[in-house]
C-alpha positions in Angstrom: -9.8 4.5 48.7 -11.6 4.5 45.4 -8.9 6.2 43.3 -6.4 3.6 45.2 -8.7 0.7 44.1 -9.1 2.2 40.6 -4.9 3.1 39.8 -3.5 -0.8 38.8 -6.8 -0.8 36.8 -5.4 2.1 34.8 -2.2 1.0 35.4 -2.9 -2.3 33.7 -5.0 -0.4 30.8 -1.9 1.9 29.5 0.2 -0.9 30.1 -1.8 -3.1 27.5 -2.6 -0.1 25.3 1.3 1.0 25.2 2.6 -2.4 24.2 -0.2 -2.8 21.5 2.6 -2.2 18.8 4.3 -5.4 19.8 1.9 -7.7 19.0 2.1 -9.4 15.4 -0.4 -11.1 14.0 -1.3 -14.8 14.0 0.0 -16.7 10.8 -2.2 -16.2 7.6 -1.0 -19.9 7.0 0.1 -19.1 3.3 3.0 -17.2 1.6 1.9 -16.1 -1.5 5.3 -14.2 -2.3 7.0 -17.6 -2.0 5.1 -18.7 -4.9 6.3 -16.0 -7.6 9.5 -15.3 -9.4 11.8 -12.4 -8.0 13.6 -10.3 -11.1 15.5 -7.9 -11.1 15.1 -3.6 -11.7 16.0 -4.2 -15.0 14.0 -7.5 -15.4 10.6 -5.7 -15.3 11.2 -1.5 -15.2 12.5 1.4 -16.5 12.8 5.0 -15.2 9.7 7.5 -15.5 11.1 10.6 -14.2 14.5 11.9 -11.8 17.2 9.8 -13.0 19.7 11.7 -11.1 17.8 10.7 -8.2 17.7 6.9 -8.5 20.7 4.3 -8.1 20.4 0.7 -9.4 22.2 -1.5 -7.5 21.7 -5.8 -6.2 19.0 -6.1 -8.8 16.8 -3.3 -6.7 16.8 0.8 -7.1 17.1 3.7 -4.7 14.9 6.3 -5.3 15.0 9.8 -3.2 13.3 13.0 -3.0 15.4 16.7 -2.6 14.1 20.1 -2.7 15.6 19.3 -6.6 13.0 16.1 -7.7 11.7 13.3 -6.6 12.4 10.3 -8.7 9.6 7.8 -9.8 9.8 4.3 -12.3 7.5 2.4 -14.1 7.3 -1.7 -15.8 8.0 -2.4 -19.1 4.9 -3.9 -19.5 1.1 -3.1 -18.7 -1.1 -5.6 -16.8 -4.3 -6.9 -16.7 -4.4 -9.1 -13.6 -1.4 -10.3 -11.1 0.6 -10.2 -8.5 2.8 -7.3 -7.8 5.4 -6.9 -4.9 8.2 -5.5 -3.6 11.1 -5.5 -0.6 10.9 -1.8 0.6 13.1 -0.2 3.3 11.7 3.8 4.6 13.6 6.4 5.2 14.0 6.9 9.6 13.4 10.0 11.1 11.8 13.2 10.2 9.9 12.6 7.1 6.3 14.8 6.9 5.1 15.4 3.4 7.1 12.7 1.6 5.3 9.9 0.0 7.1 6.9 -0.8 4.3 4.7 -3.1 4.2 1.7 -5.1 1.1 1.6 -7.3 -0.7 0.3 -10.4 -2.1 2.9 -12.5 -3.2 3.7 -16.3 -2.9 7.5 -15.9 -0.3 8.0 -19.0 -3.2 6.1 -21.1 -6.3 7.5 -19.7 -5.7 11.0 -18.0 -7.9 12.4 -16.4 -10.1 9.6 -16.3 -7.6 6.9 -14.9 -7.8 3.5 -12.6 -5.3 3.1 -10.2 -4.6 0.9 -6.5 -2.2 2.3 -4.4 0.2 1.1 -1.3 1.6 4.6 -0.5 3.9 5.0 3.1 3.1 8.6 4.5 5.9 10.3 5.7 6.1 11.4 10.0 7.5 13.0 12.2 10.2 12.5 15.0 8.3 9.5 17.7 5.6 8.7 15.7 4.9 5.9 13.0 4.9 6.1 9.3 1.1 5.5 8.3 0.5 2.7 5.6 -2.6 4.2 3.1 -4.5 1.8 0.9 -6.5 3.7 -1.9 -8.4 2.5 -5.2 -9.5 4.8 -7.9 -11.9 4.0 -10.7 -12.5 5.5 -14.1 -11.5 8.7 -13.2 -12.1 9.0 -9.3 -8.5 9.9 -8.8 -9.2 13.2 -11.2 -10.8 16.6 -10.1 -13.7 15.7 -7.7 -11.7 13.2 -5.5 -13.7 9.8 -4.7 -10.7 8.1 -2.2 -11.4 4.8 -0.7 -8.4 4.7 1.7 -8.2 2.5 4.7 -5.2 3.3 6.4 -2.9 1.3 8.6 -0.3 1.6 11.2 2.6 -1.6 11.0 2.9 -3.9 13.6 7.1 -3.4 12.9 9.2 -0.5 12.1 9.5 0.1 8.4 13.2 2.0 8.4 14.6 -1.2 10.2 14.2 -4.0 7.5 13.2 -4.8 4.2 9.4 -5.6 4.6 7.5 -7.5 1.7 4.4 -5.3 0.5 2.1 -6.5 -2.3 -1.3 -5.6 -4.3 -2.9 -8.9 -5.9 -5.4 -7.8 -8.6 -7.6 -10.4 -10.1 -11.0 -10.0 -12.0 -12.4 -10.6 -9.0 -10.8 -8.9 -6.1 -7.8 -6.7 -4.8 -6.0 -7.7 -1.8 -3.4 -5.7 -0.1 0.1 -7.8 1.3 2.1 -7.4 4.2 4.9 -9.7 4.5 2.3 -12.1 2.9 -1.0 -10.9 5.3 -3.8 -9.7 4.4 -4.5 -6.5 5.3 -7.2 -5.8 2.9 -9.5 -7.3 0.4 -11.4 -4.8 -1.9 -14.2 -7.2 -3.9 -15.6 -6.5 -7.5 -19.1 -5.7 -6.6 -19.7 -4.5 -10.1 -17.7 -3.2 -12.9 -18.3 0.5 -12.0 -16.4 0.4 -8.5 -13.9 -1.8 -10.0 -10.3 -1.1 -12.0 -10.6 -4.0 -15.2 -8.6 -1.7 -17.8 -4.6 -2.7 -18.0 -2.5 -0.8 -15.4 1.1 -0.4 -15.3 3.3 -0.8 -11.6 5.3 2.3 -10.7 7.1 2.7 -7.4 7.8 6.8 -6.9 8.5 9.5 -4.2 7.6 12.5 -4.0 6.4 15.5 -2.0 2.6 16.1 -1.0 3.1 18.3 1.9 -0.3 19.3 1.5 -2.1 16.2 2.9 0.5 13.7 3.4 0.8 13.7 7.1 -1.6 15.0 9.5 -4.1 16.2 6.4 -1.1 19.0 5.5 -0.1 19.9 9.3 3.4 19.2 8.8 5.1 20.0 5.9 8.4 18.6 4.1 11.6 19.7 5.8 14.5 19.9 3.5 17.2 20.3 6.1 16.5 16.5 6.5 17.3 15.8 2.8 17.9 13.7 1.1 14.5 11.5 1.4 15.2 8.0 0.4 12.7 4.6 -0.7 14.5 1.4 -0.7 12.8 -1.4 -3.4 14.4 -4.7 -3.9 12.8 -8.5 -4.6 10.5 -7.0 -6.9 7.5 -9.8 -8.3 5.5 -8.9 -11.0 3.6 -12.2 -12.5 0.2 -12.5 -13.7 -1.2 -11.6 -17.2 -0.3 -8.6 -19.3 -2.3 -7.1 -21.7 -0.8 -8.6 -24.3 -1.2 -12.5 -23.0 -4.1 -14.7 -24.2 -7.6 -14.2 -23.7 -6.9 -18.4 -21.6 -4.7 -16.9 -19.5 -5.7 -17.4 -15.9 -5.6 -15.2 -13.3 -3.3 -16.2 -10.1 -3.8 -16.0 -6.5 -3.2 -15.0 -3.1 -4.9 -17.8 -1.2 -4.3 -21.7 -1.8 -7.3 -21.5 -3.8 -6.8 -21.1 -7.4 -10.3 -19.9 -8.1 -8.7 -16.8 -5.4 -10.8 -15.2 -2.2 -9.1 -15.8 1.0 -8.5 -18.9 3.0 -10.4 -19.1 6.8 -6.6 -18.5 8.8 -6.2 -15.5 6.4 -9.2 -13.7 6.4 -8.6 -14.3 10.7 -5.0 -13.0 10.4 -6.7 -9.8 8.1 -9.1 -9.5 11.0 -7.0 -9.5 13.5 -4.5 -6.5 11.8 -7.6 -4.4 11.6 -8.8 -4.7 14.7 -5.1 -3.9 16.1 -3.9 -1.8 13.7 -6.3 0.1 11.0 -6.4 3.6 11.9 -8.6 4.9 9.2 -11.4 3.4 7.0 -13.6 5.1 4.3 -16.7 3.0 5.1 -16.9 4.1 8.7 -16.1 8.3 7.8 -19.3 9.8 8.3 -18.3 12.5 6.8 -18.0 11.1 3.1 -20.5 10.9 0.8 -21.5 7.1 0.7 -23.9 7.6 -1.9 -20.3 7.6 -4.2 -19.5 4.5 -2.8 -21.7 2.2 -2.6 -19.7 -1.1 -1.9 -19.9 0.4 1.8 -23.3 -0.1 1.7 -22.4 -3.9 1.5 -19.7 -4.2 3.8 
């Protein structure tokens, strides 16, 4: 009687549990990506490395990875604040070890001892979903001794389908992470040490890192399912660069021009990661927390 009484309990539970990736979250009640200027590849970029494996074409670029090269390119300019987005469309199917990654970074200026913010898509395998990683690196935390501060998301859609609208807003203040204009994450300048303020440039690349990439390394790139391709298109890159005026002012992603989030945003943020984070830094209790301290404030 008992496990009779107990089955449309269960029932009901993997019901609710399977059909978690259909739910979307509530409206963040402003579109931040409506409020910049598209432009074209050629508008704001220029190729960094595997020509031969990059195709221009409707104002966005192609970019794919074979056991030849991967193919990575970078803006014409370097930044100091803004906002930075792009249309991308992932590769379906078996994809383990590739990265597909649009970034800000100052590596070529400062190596080993760089800044960079990262929206990278980590490759999968057949039935499973490509994992979204955040990750910012200060002054050199990206260089020998790794100090990652990843949260990592599943998507509430599938990526290979449509043309999805990511974004990185970087101020002075704060980094938030976009998804088709939500928040998904909002990294705060809690001092200058844990906090990129030297001029970055934005790069969109892929490449192989079948040592980590999916499953910490498990699963490995498989060139019989080459060639590997990232999709970019709408590209926004507006804010200032290095070279504008001291007076120029940084944007935002909120309807506040002094930035932060608004109260429907930070509940639409909430909301994806409580439904869909699968990995946070703070909450790894196996890191060394006395690296980074802004846990300590969460």
């Amino acid at each position: 009687m008992s496990t009779i009484f107990f089955l449309p309990i269960f029932l009901c539970f993997i019901f609710l549990h399977s059909t978690n990736a259909n739910y979307w979250p509530i409206s963040p009640g402003y579109y931040p990506s409506t409020k910049f200027k598209s432009m074209s590849f050629y508008q704001g970029f220029k190729n960094l490395w595997g020509p031969n494996h990059q195709s221009v074409d409707n104002n966005g670029i192609n970019i794919w990875l074979d056991r030849n090269s991967g193919s990575g390119f970078k803006s014409v300019k370097p930044f100091r604040s803004g906002y930075f987005g792009a249309s991308i469309k992932l590769q379906p199917g078996y994809t383990a070890g590739v990265i597909t990654a649009f970034y800000l970074s100052n590596n070529e200026a400062h190596p080993g001892f760089h800044d960079e913010v990262d929206i990278e898509f980590l490759g999968t395998t057949f039935g499973k979903p490509y994992t979204l990683q955040t990750n910012v690196y200060i002054r050199g935390s990206g260089d020998g001794k790794i100090i990652g501060r990843e949260m990592k998301f599943h998507l509430w859609f599938d990526p290979t389908k449509n043309f999805h609208h990511y974004a990185i807003l970087w101020s002075p203040r704060e980094i938030i992470f976009l998804v088709d204009d939500v928040p998904i994450r909002r990294y705060a300048r809690r001092s200058d040490a844990t906090f990129p303020l030297r001029p970055m440039w934005l790069y969109g690349s892929i490449w192989d890192a079948s040592s980590w990439a999916t499953e910490n390394g498990k699963y490995k790139a498989d060139y019989n399912y080459q060639p590997f391709y990232g999709k970019f298109t709408n590209f926004k890159a507006s804010g200032c660069t290095a070279y504008s005026s001291r007076w120029c002012r940084p944007v935002s992603a909120s309807p506040y021009r002094s930035g932060g989030l608004s109260r429907q945003q930070r509940q639409a943020m909430n909301w994806v990661r409580s439904h869909y984070m699968v990995y946070d830094y703070c909450r790894d209790f196996k890191r060394d927390h006395s690296l980074t301290p802004e846990c300590w404030r969460k």
